[in-house]
C-alpha positions as CSV (number, residue, x, y, z in Angstrom):
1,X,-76.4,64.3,-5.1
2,X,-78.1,67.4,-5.8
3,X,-80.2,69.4,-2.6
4,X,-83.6,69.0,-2.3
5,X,-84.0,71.6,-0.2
6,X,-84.5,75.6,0.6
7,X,-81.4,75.3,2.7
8,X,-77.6,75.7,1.7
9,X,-76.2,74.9,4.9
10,X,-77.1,73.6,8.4
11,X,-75.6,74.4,11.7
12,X,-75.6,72.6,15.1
13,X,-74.5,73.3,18.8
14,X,-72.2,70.8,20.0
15,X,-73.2,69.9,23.8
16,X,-76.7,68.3,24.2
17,X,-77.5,68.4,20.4
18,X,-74.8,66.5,18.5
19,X,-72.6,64.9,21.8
20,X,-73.9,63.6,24.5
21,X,-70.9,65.4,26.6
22,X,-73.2,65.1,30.2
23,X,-71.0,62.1,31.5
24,X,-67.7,63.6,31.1
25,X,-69.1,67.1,32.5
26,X,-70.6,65.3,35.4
27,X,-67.6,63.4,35.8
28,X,-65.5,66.7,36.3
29,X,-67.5,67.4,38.9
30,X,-67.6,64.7,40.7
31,X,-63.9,64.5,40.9
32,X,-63.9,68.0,42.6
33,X,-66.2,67.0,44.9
34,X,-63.8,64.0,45.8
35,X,-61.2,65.9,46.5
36,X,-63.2,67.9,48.9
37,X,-64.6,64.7,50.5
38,X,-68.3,65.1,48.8
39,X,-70.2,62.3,48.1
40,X,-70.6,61.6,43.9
41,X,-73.7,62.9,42.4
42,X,-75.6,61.0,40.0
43,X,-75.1,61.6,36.1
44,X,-79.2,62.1,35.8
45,X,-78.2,64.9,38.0
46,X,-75.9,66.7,36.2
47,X,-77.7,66.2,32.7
48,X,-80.1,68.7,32.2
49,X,-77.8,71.0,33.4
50,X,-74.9,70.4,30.6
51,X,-76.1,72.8,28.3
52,X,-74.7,75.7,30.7
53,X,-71.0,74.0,30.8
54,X,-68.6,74.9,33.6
55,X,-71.1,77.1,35.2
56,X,-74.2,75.4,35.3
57,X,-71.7,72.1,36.6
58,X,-70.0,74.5,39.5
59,X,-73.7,75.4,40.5
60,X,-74.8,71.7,40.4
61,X,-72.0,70.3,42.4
62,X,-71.3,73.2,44.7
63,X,-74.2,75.7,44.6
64,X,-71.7,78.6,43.8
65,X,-73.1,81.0,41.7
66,X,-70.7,83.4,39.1
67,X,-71.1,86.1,42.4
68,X,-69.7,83.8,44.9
69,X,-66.1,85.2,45.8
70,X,-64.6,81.4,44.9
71,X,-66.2,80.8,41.5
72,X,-63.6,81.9,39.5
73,X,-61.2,79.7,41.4
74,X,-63.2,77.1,40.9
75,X,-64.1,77.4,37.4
76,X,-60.8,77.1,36.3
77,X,-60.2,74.3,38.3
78,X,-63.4,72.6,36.8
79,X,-61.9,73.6,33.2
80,X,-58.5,71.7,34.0
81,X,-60.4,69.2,35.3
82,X,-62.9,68.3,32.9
83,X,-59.8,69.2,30.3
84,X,-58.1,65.5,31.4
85,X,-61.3,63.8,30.9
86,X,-63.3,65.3,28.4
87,X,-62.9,62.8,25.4
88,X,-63.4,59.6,27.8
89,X,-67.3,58.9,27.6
90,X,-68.7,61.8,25.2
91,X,-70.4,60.5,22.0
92,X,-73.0,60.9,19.6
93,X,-76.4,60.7,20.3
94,X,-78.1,58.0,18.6
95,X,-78.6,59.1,15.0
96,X,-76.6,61.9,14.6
97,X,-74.6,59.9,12.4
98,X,-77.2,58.8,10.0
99,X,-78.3,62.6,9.8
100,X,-74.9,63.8,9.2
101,X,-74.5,60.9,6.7
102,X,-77.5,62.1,4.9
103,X,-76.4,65.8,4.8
104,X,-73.5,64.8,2.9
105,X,-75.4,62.5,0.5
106,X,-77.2,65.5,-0.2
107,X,-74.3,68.2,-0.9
108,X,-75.1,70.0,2.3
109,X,-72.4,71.5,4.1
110,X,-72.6,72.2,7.4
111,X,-70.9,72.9,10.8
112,X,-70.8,73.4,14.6
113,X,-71.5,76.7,16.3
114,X,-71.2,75.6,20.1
115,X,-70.1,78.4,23.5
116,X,-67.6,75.9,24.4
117,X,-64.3,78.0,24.1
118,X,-62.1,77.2,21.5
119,X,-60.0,75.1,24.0
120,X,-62.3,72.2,24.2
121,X,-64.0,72.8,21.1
122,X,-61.6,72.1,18.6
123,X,-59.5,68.8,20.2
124,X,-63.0,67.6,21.2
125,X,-64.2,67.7,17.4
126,X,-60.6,66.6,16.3
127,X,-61.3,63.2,18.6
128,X,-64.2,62.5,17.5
129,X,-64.7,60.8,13.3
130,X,-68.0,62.5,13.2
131,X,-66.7,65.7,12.5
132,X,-63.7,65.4,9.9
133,X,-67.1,66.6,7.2
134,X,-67.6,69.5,9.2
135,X,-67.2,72.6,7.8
136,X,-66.7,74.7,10.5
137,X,-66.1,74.9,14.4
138,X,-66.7,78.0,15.5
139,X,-66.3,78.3,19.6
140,X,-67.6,80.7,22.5
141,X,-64.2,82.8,22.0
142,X,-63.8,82.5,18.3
143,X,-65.9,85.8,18.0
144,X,-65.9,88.8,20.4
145,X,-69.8,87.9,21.4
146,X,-70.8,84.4,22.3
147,X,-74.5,82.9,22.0
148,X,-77.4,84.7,22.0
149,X,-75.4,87.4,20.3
150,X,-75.6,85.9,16.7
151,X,-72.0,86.9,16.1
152,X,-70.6,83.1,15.9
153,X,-73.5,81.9,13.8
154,X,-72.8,84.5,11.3
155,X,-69.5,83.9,11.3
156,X,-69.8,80.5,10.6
157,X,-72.2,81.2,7.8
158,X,-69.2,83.1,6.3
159,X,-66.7,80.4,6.5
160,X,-69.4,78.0,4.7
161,X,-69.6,80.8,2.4
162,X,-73.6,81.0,2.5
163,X,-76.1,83.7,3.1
164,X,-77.0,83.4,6.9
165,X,-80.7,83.5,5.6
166,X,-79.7,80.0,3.6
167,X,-78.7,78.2,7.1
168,X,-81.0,76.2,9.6
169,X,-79.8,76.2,13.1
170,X,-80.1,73.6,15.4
171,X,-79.6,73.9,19.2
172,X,-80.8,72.1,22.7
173,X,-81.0,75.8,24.7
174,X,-83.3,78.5,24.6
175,X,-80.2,81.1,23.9
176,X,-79.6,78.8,20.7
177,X,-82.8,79.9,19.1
178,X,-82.7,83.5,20.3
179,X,-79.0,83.5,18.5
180,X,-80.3,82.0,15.1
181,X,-83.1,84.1,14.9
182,X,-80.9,87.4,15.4
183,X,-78.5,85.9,12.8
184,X,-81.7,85.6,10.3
185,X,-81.6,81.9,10.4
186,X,-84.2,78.9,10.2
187,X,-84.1,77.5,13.7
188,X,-84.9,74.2,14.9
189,X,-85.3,73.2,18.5
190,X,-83.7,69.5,19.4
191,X,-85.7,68.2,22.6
192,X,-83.6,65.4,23.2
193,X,-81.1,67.6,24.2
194,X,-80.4,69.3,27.9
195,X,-83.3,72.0,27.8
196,X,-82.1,73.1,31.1
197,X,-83.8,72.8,34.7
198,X,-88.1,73.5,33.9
199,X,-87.3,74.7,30.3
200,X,-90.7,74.8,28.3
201,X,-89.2,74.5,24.5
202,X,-92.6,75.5,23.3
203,X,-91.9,78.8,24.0
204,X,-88.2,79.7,22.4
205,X,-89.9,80.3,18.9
206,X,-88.5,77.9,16.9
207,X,-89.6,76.9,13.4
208,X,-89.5,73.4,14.3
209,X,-89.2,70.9,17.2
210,X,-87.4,68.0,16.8
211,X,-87.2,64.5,19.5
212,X,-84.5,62.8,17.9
213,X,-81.8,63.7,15.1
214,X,-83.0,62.3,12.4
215,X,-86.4,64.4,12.9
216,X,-84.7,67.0,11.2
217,X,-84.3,65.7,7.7
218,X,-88.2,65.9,7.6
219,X,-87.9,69.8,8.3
220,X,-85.6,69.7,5.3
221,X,-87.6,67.9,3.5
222,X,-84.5,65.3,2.6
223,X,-85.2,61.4,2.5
């Protein structure tokens, strides 16, 4: 089918805008904090946290900021963790299938450009059917610079083989929009996503605001 729109390509993140990935995050957590004895917290919780990944979980379930003298040890404990169970309850959110059904339809390529290194990235997409069509998974260590530099977005606009100007980026965190805009893309804010803790999305400057997948085939003016 041919495009119907001023775009040649779109771009998502990954956590919060095409997965809902909170339960298996959370879930990491939680089985840290059994080990240490520590009550479970609640998924509702962890959620609007997601977007920040192993950090933003650490600081949740433990209050251990990147300057405490144990966050590295227990980063990389959350990462092995969260490693055995990251494929168990993550899936789409509602829609997301429909739009990326709809992207094809219309000839649109497009891809994932998410900071989740390269080691959950790829055999996360590779489990999941909704991303055989993609593109591109470009990762928080596929580039020197992860997001808000704009490195990975343009590198991903260069595997699609598209002018970075062509591409809409879609993200659920401020740092999303700051890295489309630097990378010279369209940018759409997806509010359905994890925002983070007080986050007005109002203010990151995007071109559009969407409340559910599917919103976004109205800024693209696609059926």
């Amino acid at each position: 089918m041919t495009r119907r729109t001023r775009f040649q390509a779109v771009l998502f993140d990954l956590d919060g805008t095409l997965v809902d990935s909170a339960p298996d995050l959370g879930d990491a957590a939680n089985r840290m904090r059994e080990r240490r004895g520590l009550p479970p917290l609640d998924e509702a919780y962890y959620r609007p946290r997601a977007s920040s990944g192993a950090r933003g979980m650490i600081e949740a379930a433990f209050g251990l900021t990147p300057d405490h003298p144990a966050f590295d040890a227990y980063k990389a404990e959350y990462l092995d963790t969260y490693g055995e169970v990251m494929t168990r309850r993550t899936r789409p959110f509602d829609g997301v299938e429909s739009l990326i059904a709809a992207l094809e339809d219309a000839g649109l390529p497009w891809g994932v450009v998410t900071n989740k290194i390269e080691r959950f990235a790829l055999p996360l997409t590779a489990a999941l059917p909704l991303f055989r069509s993609a593109g591109t998974v470009i990762g928080g260590d596929t580039t020197p610079h992860p997001k808000p530099h704009p490195a990975p977005l343009l590198e991903a606009a260069r595997r699609l083989g598209v002018e970075p100007a062509a591409c809409v980026y879609v993200g659920d965190d401020e740092r999303d929009i700051v890295a489309g805009r630097a990378a010279g893309m369209a940018t759409v804010a997806a509010r359905y996503g994890y925002l983070g803790v007080d986050a007005d999305v109002a203010t990151w400057g995007a071109e559009a605001i969407i409340d559910g997948p599917l919103d976004l085939l109205n800024f693209l003016e696609l059926p």
